[in-house]
C-alpha positions in Angstrom: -3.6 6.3 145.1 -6.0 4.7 147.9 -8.7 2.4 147.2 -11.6 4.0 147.7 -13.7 0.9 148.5 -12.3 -1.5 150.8 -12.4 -5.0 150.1 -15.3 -6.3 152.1 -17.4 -3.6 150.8 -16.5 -5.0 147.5 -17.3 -8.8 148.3 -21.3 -7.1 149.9 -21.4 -5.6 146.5 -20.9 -8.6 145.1 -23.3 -10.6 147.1 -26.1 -8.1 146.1 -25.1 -8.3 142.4 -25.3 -11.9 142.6 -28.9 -12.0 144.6 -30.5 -9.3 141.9 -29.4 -11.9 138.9 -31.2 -14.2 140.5 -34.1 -12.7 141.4 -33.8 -12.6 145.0 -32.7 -8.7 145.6 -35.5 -6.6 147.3 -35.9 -3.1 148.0 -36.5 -1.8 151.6 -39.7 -1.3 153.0 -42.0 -1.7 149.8 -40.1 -5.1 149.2 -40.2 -4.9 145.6 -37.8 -6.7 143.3 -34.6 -4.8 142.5 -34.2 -4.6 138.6 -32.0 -2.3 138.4 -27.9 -2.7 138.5 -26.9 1.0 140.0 -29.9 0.0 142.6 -28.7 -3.5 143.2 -24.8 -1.6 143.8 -26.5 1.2 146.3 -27.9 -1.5 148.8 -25.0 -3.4 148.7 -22.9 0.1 149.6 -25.8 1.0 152.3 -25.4 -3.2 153.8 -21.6 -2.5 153.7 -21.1 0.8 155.6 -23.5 -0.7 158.6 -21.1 -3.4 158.6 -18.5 -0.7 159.7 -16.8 -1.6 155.6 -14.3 1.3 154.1 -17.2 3.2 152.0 -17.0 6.6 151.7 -20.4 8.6 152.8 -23.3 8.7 150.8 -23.4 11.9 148.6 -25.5 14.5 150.3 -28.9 15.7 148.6 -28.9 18.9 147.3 -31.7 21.8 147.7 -32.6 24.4 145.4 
């Protein structure tokens, strides 16, 4: 089977991880500290795919 992430998006991941342990992570506009580690792993997926990475789209938002 494929990998579904390629391996740069991995090593942005990675570098977003390693910035939220330390403190440094912030959110977009509100430029809050990221606390979170599923937040810390979306923004390094968003910084990857507008580096043109192998991510697949983000999941679409449903309506009820």
């Amino acid at each position: 089977m494929a990998r579904r992430y390629g391996k740069k998006a991995g090593k942005t991941v990675e570098r977003a991880m390693h910035k939220m342990k330390r403190g440094q992570l912030t959110s977009g506009r509100s430029g809050k500290k990221v606390r979170s580690r599923k937040q810390a792993i979306a923004i390094g997926l968003s910084e990857a795919r507008k580096k043109g990475a192998k991510v697949p789209p983000p999941p679409k938002k449903r309506r009820k």
